[in-house]
C-alpha positions as a Markdown table, in Angstrom:
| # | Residue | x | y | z |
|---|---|---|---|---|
| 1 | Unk | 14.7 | 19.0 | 6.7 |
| 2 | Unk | 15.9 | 18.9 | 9.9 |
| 3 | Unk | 15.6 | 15.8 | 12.1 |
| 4 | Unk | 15.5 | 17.9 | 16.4 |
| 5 | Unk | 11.7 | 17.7 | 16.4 |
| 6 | Unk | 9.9 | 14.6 | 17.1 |
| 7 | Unk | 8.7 | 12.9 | 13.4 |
| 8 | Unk | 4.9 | 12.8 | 11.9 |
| 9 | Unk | 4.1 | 10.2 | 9.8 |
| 10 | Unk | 1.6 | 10.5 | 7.4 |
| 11 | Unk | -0.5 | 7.5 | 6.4 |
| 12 | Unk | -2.3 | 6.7 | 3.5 |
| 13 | Unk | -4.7 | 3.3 | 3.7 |
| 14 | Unk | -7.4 | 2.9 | 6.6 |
| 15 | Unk | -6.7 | -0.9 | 7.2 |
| 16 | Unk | -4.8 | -3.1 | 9.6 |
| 17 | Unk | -1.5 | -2.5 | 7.6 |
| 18 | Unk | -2.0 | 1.2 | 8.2 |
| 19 | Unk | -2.8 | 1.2 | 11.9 |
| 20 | Unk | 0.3 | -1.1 | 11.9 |
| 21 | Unk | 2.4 | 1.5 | 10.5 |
| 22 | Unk | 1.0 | 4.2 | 13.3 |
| 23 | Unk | 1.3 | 1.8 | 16.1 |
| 24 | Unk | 5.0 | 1.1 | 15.3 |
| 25 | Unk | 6.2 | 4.7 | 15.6 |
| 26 | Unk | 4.1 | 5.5 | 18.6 |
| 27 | Unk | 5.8 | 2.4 | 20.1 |
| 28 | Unk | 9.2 | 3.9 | 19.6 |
| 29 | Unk | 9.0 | 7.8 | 19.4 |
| 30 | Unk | 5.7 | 8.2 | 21.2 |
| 31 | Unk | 4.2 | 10.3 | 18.4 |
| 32 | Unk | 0.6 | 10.5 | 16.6 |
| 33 | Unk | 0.1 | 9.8 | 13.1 |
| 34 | Unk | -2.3 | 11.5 | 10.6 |
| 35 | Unk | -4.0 | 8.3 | 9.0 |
| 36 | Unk | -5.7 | 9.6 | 5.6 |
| 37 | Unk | -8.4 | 6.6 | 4.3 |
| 38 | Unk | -11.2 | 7.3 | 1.9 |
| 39 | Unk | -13.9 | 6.3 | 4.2 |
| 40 | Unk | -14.0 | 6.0 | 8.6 |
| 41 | Unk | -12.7 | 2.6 | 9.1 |
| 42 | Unk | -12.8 | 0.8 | 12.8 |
| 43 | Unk | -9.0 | 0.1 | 12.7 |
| 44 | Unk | -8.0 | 3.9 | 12.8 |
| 45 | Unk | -11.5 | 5.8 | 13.6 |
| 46 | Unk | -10.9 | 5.2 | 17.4 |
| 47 | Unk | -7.8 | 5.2 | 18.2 |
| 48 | Unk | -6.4 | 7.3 | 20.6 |
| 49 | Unk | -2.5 | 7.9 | 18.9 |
| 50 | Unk | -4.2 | 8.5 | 15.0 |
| 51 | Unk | -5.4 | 11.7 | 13.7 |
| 52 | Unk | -7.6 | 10.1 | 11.1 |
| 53 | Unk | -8.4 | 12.8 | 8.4 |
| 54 | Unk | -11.1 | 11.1 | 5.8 |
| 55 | Unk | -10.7 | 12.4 | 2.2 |
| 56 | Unk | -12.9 | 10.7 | -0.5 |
| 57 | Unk | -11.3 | 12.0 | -3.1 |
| 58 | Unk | -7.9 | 10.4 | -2.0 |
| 59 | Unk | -7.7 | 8.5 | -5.1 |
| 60 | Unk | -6.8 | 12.0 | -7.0 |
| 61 | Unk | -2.7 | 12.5 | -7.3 |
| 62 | Unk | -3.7 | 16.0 | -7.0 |
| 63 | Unk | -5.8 | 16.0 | -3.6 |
| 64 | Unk | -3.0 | 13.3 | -2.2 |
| 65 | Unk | 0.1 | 15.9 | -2.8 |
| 66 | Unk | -2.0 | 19.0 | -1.5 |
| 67 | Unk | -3.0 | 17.0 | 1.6 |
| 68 | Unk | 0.2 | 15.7 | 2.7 |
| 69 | Unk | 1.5 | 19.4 | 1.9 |
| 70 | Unk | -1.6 | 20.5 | 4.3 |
| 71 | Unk | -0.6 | 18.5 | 7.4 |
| 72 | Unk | 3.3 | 19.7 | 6.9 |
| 73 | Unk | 2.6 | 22.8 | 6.8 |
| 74 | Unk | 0.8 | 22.7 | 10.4 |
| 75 | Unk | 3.5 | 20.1 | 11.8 |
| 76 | Unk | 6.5 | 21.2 | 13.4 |
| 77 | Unk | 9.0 | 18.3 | 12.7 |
| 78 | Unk | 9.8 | 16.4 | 9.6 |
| 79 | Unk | 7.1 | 14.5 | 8.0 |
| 80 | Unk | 7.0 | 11.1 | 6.6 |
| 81 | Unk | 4.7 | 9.6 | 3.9 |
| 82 | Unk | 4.2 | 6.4 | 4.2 |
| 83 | Unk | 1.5 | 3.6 | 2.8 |
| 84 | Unk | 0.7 | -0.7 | 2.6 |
| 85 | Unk | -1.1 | 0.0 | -0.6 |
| 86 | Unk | 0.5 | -0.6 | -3.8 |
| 87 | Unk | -1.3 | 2.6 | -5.9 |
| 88 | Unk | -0.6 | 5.2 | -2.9 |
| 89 | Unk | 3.3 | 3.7 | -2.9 |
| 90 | Unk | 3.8 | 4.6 | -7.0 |
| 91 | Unk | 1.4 | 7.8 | -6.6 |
| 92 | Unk | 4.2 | 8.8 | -3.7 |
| 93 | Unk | 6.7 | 8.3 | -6.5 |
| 94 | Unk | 5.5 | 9.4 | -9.0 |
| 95 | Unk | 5.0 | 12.6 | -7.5 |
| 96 | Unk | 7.8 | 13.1 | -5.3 |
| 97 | Unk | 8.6 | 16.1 | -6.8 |
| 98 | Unk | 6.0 | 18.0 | -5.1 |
| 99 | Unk | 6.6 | 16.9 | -1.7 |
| 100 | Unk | 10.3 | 16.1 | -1.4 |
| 101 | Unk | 10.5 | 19.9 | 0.1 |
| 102 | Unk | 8.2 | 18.8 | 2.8 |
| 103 | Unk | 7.9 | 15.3 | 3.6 |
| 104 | Unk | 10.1 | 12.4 | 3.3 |
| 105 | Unk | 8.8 | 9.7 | 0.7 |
| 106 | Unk | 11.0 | 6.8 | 1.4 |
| 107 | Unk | 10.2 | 5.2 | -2.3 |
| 108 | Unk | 12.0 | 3.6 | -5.1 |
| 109 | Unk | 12.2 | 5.3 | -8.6 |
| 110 | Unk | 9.0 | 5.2 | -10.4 |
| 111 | Unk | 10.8 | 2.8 | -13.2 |
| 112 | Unk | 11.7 | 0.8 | -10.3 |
| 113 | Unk | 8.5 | 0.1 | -9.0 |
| 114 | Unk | 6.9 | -0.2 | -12.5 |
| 115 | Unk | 9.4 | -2.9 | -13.1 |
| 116 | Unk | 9.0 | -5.3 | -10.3 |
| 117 | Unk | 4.9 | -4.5 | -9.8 |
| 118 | Unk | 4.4 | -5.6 | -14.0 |
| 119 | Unk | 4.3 | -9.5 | -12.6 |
| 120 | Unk | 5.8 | -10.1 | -15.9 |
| 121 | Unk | 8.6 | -8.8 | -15.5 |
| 122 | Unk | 8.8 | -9.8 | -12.3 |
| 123 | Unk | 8.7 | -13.5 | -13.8 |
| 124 | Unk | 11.4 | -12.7 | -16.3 |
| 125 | Unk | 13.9 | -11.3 | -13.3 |
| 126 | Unk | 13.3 | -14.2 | -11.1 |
| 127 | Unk | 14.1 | -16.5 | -14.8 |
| 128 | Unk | 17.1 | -14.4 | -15.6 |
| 129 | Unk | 18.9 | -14.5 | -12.0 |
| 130 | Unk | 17.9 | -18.3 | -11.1 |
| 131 | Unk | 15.4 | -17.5 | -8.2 |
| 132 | Unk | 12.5 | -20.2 | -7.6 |
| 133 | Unk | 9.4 | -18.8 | -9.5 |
| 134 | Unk | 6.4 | -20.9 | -11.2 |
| 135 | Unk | 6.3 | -21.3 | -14.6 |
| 136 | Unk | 4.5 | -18.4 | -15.7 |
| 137 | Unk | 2.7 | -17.6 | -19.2 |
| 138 | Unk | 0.4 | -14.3 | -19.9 |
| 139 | Unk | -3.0 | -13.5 | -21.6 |
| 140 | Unk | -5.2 | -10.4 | -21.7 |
| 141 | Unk | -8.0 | -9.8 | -20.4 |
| 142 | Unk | -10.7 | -10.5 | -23.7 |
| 143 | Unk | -8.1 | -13.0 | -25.4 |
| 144 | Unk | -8.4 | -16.8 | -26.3 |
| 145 | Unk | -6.5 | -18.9 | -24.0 |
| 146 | Unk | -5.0 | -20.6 | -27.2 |
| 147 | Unk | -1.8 | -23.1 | -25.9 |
| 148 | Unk | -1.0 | -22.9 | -22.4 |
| 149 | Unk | 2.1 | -25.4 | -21.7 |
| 150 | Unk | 1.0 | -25.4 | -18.5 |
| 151 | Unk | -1.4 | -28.5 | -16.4 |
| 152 | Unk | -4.6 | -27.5 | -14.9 |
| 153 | Unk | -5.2 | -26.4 | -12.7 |
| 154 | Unk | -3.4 | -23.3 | -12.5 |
| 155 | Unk | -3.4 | -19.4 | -11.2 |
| 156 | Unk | -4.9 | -16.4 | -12.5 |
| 157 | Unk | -4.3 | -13.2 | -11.6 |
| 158 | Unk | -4.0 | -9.2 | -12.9 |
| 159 | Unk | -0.4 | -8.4 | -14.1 |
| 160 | Unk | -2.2 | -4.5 | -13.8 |
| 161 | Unk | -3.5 | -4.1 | -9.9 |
| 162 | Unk | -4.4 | -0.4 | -10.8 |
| 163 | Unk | -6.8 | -1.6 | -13.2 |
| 164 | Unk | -7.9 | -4.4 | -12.0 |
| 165 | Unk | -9.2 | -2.6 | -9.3 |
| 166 | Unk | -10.9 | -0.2 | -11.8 |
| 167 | Unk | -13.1 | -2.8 | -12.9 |
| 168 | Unk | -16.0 | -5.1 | -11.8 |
| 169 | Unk | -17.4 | -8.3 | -12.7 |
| 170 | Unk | -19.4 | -11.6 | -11.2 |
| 171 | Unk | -16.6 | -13.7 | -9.6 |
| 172 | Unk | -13.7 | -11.3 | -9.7 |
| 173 | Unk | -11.0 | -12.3 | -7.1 |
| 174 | Unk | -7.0 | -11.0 | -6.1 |
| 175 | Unk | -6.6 | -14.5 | -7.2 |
| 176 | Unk | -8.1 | -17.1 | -8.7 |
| 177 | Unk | -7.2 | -21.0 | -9.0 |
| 178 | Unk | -8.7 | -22.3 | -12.5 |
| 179 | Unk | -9.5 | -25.7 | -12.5 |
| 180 | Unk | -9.3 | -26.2 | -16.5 |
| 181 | Unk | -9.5 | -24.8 | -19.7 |
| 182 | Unk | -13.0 | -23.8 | -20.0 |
| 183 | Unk | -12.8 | -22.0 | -16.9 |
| 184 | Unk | -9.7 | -19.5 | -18.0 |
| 185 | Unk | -11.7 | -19.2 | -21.3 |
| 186 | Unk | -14.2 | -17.6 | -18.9 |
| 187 | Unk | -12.7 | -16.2 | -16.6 |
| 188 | Unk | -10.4 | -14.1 | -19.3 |
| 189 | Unk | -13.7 | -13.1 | -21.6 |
| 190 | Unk | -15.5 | -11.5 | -17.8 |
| 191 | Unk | -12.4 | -9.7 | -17.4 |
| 192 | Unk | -12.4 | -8.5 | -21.3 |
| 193 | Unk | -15.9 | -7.9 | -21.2 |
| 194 | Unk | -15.6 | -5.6 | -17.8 |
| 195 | Unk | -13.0 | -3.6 | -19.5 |
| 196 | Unk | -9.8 | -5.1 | -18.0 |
| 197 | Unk | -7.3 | -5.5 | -21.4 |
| 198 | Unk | -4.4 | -5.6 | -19.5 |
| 199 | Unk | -2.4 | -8.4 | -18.8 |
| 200 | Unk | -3.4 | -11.6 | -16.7 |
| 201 | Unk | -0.7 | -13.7 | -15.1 |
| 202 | Unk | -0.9 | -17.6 | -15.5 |
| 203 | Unk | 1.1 | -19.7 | -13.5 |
| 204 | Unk | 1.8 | -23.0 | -12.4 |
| 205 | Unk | 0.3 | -24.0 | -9.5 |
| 206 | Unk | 2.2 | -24.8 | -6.7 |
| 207 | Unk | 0.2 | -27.7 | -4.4 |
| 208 | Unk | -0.3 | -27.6 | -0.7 |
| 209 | Unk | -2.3 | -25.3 | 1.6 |
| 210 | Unk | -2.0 | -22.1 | 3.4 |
| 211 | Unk | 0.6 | -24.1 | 5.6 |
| 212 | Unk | 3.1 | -23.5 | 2.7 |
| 213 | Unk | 3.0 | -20.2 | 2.5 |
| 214 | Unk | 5.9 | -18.3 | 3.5 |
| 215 | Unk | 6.6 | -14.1 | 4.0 |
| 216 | Unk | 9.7 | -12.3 | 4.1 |
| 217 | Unk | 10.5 | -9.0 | 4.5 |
| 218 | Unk | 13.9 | -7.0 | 3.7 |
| 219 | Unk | 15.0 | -3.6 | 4.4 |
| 220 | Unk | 17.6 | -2.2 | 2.0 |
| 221 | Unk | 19.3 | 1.5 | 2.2 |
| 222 | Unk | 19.6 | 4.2 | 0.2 |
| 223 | Unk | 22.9 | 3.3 | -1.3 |
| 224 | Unk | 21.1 | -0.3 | -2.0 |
| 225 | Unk | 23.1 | -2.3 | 1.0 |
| 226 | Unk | 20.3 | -5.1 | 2.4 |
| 227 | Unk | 20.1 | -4.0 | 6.1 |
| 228 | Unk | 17.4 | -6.6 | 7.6 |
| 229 | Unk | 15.6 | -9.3 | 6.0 |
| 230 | Unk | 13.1 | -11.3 | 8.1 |
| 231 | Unk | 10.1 | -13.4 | 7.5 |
| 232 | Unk | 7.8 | -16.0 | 9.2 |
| 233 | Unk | 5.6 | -19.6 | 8.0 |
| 234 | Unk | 2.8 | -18.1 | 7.3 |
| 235 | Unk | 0.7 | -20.9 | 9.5 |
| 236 | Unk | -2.7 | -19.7 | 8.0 |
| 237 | Unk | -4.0 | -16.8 | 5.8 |
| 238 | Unk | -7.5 | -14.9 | 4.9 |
| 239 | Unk | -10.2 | -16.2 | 2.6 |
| 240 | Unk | -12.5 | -13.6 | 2.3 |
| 241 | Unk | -12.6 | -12.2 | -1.4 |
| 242 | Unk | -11.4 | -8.8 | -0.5 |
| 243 | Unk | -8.9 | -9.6 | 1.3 |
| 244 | Unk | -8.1 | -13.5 | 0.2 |
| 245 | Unk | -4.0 | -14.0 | 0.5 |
| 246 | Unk | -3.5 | -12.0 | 3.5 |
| 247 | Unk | -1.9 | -13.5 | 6.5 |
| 248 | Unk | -3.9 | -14.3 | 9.3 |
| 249 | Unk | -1.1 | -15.5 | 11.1 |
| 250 | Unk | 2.0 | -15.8 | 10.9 |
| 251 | Unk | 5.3 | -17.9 | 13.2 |
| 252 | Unk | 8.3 | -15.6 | 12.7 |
| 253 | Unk | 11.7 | -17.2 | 12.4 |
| 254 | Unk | 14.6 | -18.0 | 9.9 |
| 255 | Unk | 14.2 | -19.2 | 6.6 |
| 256 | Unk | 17.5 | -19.4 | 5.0 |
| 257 | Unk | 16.8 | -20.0 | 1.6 |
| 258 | Unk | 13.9 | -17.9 | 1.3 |
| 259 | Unk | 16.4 | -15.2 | 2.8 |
| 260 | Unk | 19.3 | -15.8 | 0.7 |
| 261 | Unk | 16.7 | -15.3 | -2.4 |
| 262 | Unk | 15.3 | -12.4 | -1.6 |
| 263 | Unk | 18.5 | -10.5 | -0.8 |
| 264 | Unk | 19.6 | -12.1 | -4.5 |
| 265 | Unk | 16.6 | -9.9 | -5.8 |
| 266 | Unk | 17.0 | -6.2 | -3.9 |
| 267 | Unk | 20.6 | -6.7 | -4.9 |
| 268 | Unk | 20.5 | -7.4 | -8.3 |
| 269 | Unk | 17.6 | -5.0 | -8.9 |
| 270 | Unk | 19.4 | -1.8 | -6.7 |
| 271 | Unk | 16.5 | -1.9 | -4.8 |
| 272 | Unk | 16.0 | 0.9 | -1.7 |
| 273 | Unk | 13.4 | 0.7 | 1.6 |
| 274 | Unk | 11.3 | -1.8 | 2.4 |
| 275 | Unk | 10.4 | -5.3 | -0.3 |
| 276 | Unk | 8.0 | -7.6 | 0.9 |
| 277 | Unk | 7.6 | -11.2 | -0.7 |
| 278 | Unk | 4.8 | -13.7 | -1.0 |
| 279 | Unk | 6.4 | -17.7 | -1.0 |
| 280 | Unk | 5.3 | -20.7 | -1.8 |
| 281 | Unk | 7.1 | -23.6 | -0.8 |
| 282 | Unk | 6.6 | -26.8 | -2.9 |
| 283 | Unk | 5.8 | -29.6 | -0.4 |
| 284 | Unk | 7.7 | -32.1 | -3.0 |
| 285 | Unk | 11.2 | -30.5 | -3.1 |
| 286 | Unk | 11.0 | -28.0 | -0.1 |
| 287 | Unk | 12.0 | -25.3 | -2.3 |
| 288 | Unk | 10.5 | -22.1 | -1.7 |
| 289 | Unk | 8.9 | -20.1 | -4.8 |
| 290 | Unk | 8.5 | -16.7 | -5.0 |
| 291 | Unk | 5.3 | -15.2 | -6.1 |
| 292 | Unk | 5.6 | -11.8 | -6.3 |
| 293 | Unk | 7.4 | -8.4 | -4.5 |
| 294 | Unk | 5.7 | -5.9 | -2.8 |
| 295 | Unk | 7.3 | -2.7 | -3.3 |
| 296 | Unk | 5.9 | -2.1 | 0.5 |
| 297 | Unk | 5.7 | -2.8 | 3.9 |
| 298 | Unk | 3.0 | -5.6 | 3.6 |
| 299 | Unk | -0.8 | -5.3 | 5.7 |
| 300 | Unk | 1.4 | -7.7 | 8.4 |
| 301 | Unk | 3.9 | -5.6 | 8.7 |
| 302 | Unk | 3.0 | -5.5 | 12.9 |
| 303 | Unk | 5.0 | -9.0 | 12.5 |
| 304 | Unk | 8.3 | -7.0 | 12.4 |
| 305 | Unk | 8.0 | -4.9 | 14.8 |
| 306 | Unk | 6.4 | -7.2 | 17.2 |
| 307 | Unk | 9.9 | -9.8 | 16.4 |
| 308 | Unk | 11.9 | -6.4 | 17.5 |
| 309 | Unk | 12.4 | -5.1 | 14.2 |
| 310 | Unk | 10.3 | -1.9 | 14.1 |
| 311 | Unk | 10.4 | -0.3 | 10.7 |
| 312 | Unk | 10.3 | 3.6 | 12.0 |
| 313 | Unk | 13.8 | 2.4 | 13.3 |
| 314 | Unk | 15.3 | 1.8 | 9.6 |
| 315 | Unk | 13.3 | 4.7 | 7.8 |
| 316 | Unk | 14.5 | 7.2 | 10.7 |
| 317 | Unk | 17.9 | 5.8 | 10.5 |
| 318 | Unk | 18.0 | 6.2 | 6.4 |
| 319 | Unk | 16.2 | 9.2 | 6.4 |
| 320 | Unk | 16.8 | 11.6 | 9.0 |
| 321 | Unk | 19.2 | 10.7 | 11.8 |
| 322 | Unk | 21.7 | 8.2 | 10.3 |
| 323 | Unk | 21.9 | 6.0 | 13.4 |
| 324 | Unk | 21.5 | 2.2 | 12.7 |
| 325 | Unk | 20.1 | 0.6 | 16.1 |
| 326 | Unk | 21.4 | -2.5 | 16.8 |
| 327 | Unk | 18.2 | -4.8 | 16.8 |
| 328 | Unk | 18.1 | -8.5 | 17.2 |
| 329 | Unk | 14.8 | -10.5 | 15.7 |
| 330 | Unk | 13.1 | -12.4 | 18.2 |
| 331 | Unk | 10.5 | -15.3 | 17.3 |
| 332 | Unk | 6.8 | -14.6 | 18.1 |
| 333 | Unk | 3.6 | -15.7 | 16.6 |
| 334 | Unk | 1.5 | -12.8 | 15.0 |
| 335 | Unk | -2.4 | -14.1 | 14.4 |
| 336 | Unk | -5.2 | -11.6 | 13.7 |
| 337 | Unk | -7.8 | -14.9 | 14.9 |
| 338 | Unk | -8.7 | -17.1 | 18.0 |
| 339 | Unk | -5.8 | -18.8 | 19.6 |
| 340 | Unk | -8.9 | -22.0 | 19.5 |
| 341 | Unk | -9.4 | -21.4 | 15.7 |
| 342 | Unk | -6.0 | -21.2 | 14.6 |
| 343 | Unk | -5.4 | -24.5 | 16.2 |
| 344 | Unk | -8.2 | -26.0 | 14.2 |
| 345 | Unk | -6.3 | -25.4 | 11.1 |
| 346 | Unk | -2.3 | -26.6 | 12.2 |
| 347 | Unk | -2.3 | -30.3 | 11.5 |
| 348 | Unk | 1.6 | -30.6 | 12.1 |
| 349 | Unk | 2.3 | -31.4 | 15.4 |
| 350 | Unk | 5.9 | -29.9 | 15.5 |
| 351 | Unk | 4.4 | -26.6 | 14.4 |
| 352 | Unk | 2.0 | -26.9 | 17.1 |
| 353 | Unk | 4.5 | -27.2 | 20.0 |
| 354 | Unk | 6.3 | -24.1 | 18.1 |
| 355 | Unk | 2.7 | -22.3 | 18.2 |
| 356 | Unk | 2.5 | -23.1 | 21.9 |
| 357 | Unk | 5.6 | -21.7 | 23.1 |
| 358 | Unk | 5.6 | -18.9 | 21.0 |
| 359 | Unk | 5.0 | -14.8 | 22.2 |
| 360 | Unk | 1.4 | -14.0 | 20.7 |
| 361 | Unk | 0.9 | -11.1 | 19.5 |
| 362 | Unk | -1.9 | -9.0 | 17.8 |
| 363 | Unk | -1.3 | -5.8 | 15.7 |
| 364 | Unk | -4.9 | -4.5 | 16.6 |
| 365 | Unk | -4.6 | -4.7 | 20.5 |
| 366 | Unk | -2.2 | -2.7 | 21.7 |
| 367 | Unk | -2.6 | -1.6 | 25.5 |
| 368 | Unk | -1.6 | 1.9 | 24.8 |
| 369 | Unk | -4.2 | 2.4 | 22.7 |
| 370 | Unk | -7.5 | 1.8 | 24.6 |
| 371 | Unk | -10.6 | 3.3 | 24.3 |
| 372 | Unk | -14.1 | 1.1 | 25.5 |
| 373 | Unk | -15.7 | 1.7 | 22.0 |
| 374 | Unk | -12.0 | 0.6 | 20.2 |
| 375 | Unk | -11.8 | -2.3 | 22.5 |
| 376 | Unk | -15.0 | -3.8 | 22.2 |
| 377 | Unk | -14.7 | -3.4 | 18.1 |
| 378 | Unk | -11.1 | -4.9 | 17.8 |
| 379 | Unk | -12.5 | -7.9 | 20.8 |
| 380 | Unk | -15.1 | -8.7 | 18.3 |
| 381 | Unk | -13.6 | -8.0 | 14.8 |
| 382 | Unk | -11.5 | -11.3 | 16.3 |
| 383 | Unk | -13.9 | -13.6 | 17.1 |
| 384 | Unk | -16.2 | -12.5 | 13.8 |
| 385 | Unk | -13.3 | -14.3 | 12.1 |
| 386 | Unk | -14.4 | -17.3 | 13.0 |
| 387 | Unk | -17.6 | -16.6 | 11.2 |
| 388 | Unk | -15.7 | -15.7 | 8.1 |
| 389 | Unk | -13.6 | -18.8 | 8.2 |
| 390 | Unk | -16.7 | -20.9 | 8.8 |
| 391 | Unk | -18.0 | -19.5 | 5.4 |
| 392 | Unk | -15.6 | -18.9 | 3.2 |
| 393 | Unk | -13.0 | -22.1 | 4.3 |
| 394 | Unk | -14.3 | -24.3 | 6.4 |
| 395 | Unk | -12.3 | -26.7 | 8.1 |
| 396 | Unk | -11.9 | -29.8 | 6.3 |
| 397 | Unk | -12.6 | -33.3 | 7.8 |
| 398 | Unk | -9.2 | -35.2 | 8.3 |
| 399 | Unk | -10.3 | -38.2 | 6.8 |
| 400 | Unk | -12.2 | -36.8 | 3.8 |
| 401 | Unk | -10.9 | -37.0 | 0.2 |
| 402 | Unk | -9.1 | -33.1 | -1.0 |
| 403 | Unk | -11.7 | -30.5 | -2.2 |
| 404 | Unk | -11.2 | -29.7 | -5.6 |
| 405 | Unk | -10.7 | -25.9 | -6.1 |
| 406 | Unk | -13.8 | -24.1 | -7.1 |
| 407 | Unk | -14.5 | -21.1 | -8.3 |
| 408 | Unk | -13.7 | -17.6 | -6.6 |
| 409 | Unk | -16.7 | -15.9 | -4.7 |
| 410 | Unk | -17.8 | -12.5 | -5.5 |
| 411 | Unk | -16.1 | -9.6 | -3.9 |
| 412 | Unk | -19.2 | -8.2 | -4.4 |
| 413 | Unk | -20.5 | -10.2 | -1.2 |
| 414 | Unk | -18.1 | -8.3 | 0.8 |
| 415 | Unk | -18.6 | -5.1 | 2.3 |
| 416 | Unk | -16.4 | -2.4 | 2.2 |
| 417 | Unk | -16.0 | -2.3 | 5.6 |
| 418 | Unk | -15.0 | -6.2 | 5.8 |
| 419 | Unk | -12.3 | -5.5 | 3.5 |
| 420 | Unk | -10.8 | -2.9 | 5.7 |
| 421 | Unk | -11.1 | -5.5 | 9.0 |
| 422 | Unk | -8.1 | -7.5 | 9.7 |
């Protein structure tokens, strides 16, 4: 393909991360975006630089390939397929084949992807090359918990996303923190019982709040060379069910160790495009552990290009025109919340100065994309986090003993819709 006519991304996903995606090449080549989500969604359905085309049958390899093949066919430039969603990224791959004539898919190897997203091997990797990881022991779904050599309590989550998501049952969670025995024993026969045989990831638990989160994310090129790496404290993240992990927001800046790390990994693993990694750091040693890679651009992925790091910069420069910009990070602070309710939840006063200095910036609001109906939604899709928060993690009183982890809501309380709002 030839790169003289102005590039159309095509975007699978109907959330923040998606609109993200759009926003970032508007922002630097001033072009649309065809958005393709299963259902309307408020974060693309308004928007003034999205084409959003709504396919329920999305989920089928088959539809996907013809689609993207569709929107080529009636796009002048070079196309690029793009995702934040973990299924649409190895569905890409998988069937690369059938588009590579037609549209960029900028995509490890399937192998690649299956190796990192089994979070059992992704345990073993982070063992075998010395990089900070939990101590990490598997089960499947319907199987005794038997001996654990690990202290309660302790994480649970699917080693198999795909599935997981296949499957329903009262309390199912991305994660869950088990407080003992008993409750694994459960929580492993629901899964079973629901049909979920596949693996489920138990690992230590690393103490300390959202405040020790951290997210990094690195670019590496097609010949595997690490060309940005660039990542944030992670000051307090989502708690809603659906979307329960997520960053809410995020103080960009450097984080050396957590850097080094994750350039260790892409390395060692020959890694190409965009890896995006989920940290913990243990408030005991100040290491930071990794949790897991997403083979992705993550939902935050405005943080990047809001620091000056704009990811259509490193897939055009990969993919079509081979220029490398020269681009700097800046620091900024990226919350999807109320400036008054993040500062409910940062206790640390030096992080508070850094919060208060910082650029803000929100992925939703973006002043060249403005429409009254849009507004209005994106205005109060903010402040209804405050009713999300109040619900699903209160602040706690200063002075009060530690809650003791519970057990996971239902995602079933959550609309569809919800899970789609940043």
């Amino acid at each position: 393909m030839g790169n003289n006519a102005a590039i159309h991304p095509v975007i699978l996903g109907g959330d923040a991360g998606a609109y993200s995606l759009a926003r970032a090449f508007h922002e630097r080549h001033g072009v649309r975006s065809t958005v393709v989500s299963i259902r309307p969604t408020p974060n693309v359905a308004h928007s003034t630089i999205i084409d959003n085309v709504v396919e329920p049958r999305l989920d089928d390899p088959s539809v996907m390939v013809e689609l993207i093949r569709r929107v080529a066919a009636a796009t002048p430039g070079p196309v690029i397929a793009l995702t934040c969603v973990d299924w649409y990224v190895r569905a890409l791959a998988e069937h690369r084949a059938r588009l590579e004539d037609v549209a960029v898919v900028p995509y490890p190897s399937v192998d690649l992807l299956d190796h990192v997203m089994d979070k059992r091997r992704f345990s073993e990797l982070c063992h075998e090359i010395g990089v900070p990881h939990p101590r990490t022991e598997v089960r499947d779904g319907g199987e005794p918990v038997g001996d654990l050599d690990l202290s309660y309590p302790v994480i649970a989550k699917p080693g198999d996303n795909t599935a997981w998501q296949q499957v329903s049952f009262r309390g199912k969670a991305k994660v869950h923190l088990v407080r003992d025995r008993d409750e694994l024993a459960a929580l492993l026969r629901a899964a079973g019982g629901a049909g979920y045989r596949r693996p489920m990831i138990i690992q230590e638990y690393v103490p300390g709040d959202d405040s020790q989160m951290r997210i990094m994310t690195t670019y590496s090129d097609r010949t595997g060379s690490v060309r940005m790496a660039w990542g944030g404290h992670v000051l307090l993240e989502e708690h809603t069910p659906g979307t329960l992990g997520n960053p809410a927001a995020i103080l960009t800046g450097p984080l050396p160790q957590v850097e080094a790390d994750a350039r260790r990994l892409v390395e060692h693993l020959g890694w190409t495009g965009f890896a995006n990694f989920d940290v913990k750091v243990d408030p005991r040693t100040g290491v930071g552990h990794f949790l897991e890679l997403n083979p992705r651009t993550g939902r935050s992925n405005y943080y990047l290009t809001a620091s000056g790091l704009n990811p259509a910069a490193f897939w055009m420069a990969d993919h079509l025109t081979g220029r490398w910009p020269l681009m700097e990070p800046s620091e900024v602070l990226y919350r999807i919340v109320p400036g008054f309710l993040l500062d409910k939840y940062v206790g640390d006063d030096a992080v508070r100065a850094a919060v208060r200095r910082a650029r803000v910036v929100h992925p939703l609001k973006y002043r060249r994309d403005l429409s009254p109906r849009r507004d209005t939604w994106v205005r109060l899709a903010e402040l209804n986090q405050v009713r999300k928060f109040a619900q699903y993690h209160p602040v706690q009183d200063p002075g009060a003993a530690p809650e003791e982890p519970g057990p996971p809501r239902s995602v079933e309380t959550v609309s569809a819709e919800e899970r789609e709002v940043a």
